[in-house]
N, C-alpha and C positions, 0 to 999 in steps of 0.2 A: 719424182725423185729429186732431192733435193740436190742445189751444184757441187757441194763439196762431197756427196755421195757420187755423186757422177764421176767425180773428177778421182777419185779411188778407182773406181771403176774402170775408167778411162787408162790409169795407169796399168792395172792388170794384164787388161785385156791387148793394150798398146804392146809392153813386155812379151807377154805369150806369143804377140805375131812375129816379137825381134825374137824368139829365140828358133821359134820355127823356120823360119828363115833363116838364119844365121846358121846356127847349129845344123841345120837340116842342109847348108853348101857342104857341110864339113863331110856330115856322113854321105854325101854326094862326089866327094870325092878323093875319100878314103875307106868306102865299103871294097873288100875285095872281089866285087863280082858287079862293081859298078860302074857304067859307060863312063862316066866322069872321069875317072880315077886314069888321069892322065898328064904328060908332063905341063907343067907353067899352075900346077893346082893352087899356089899361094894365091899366085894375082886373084883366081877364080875367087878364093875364101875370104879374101879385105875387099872383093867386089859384093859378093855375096853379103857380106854383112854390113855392108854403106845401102846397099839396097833394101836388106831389113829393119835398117834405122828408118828410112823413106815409109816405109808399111806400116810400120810400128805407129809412127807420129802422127800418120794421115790417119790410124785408126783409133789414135788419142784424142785427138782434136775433132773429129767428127761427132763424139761423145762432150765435147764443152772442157776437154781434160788440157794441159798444157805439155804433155808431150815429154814428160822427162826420160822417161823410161830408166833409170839409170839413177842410185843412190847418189854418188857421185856429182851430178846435176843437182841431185834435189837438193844434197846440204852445201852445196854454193846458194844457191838461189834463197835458200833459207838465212842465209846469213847475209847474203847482200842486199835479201830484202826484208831482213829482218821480220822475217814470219816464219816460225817454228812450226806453224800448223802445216808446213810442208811436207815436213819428216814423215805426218804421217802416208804420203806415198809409198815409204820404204815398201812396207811390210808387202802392199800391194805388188810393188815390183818383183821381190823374190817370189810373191806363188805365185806371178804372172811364169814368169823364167819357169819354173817347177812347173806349172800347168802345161806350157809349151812346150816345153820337154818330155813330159808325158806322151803326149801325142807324138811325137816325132817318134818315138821308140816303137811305140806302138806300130805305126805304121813302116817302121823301120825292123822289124822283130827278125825277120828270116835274115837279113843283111847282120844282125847284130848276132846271132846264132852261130854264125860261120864267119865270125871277124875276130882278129885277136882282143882282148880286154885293152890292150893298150890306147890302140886304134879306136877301138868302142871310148872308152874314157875321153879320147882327144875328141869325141863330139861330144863328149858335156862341159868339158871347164878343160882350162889351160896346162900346162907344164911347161917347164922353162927349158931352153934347150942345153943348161949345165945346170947340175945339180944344185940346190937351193942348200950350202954348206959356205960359212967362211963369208971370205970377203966375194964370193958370189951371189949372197943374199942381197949385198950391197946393190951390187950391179942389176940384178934382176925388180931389186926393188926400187931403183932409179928411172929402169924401163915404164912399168907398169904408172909408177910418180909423173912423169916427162910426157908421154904417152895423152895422160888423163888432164894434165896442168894444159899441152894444147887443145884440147878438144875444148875445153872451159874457157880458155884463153879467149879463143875464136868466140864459142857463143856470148862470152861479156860482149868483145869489139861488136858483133855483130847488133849489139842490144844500142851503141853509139848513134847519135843522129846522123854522122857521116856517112855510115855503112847501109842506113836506112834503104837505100834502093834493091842490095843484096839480102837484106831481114826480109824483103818484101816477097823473094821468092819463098816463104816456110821454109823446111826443112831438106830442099834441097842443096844448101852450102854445106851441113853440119852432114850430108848422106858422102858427097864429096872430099868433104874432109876424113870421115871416117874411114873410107876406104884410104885417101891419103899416109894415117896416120899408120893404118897398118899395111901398107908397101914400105914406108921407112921406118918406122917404132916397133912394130909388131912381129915380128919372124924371131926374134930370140926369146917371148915370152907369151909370144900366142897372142898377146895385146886382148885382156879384159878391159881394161879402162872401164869398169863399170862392173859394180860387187855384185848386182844380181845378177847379170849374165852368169857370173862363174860359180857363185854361191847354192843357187837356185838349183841348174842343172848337177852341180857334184852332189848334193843332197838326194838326187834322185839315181846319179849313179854309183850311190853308198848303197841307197836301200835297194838299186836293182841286184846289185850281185849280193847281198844276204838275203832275201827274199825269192829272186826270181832264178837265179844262174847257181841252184846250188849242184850241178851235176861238173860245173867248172872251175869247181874249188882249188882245185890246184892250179889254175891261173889266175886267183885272184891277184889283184896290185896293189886293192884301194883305192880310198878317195886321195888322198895324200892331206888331212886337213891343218894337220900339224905342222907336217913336214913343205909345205909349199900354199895349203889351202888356205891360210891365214891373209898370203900375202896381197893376190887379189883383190880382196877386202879391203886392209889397213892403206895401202900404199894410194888406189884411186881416192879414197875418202878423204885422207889429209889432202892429197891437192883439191879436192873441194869446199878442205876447210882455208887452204891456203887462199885460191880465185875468190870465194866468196868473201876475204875477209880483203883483200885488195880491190873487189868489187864496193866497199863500202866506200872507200876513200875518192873512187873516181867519180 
């Protein structure tokens, strides 16, 4: 296989173990019939997902891949390193997220069957906790901006000959951080910092409830893509057009 095959590869596969993980703390401790599901759950879910950054990356790089897992990551790094052949990770990272997602449901089915849509949705992709209307979009879209601009932040310094002793551990600073960022950033917008995380899984729980949940049509909610699902997307992306292009200058 050739490296830049690999390294698609690498990204997928890296993807699908962060959402398995990640996604899979959520439904661990907001299924209603799950030991989990008990009080201090946040810390557990910005634990849970610093820890599936850790899995993810160690299962990237063991394939020759660099670990992005994360659009967001990769159009920084595309621009600071002025190599476009990055981008093509994307595409890998959302059917990684979508892959991984998959499986969680799966093995998740009976907890999903008797859990409300709301709660089921909150294990695929975010919601903000006030309505995405007005000068709230602002706000929510400064979150998700702030959020993703530290996470890049960090990994540029880290990429510094200074910090070199801290690069030296992988990705155990950016698994730290990431839990970091969502014990302070992340509780009013669920904290994507990262478009496939959110993109990935809504897409699979659009098509779950038209395809699989037709007997719960009257609790459908939606994905909300209009209405909130855009933001996920647009908001991590420009800070990784912003890091990436102040990454060129330093």
């Amino acid at each position: 296989m050739e490296l830049f095959d690999s390294q698609l590869l690498s990204e997928f596969l890296g993807t699908l173990f962060l959402i398995l993980l990640g996604n899979g703390v959520v439904y661990s401790v907001s299924g209603t019939k799950m030991f989990a599901n008990q009080p201090g759950k946040w810390v557990v879910v910005a634990m849970g997902w610093g820890f599936g950054v850790l899995v993810g990356v160690i299962i990237s790089q063991a394939l020759g891949g660099s670990g992005h897992l994360n659009p967001a990551v990769s159009i920084y790094a595309a621009i600071s390193n002025k190599d476009a052949k990055i981008l093509a990770y994307i595409p890998m990272q959302i059917l990684g997220a979508m892959a991984g997602q998959i499986i969680l449901n799966f093995i998740n089915w009976k907890h999903i069957d008797e859990t409300d849509l709301v709660t089921v949705r909150s294990a695929h992709c975010t919601s903000p906790a006030y309505e995405n209307k007005g000068k709230t979009t602002i706000f929510n879209f400064s979150y998700e901006f702030v959020g993703t601009a530290v996470l890049l932040s960090v990994i540029l310094a880290l990429s510094k000959n200074q910090n070199i002793t801290l690069a030296n551990l992988g990705p155990l600073p950016v698994t730290f951080l990431v839990m970091s960022i969502g014990m302070s950033l992340g509780s009013s917008t669920g904290y994507a910092i990262n478009p496939a995380r959110d993109l990935g899984p809504r897409i699979i729980y659009f098509a779950m409830e038209k395809l699989l949940m037709k007997k719960r049509t009257k609790e459908f909610i939606g994905a909300s893509f209009s209405s909130y699902g855009w933001l996920p997307v647009v908001a991590p992306s420009l800070a990784g057009v912003v890091i990436g292009l102040f990454g060129l200058i330093q």
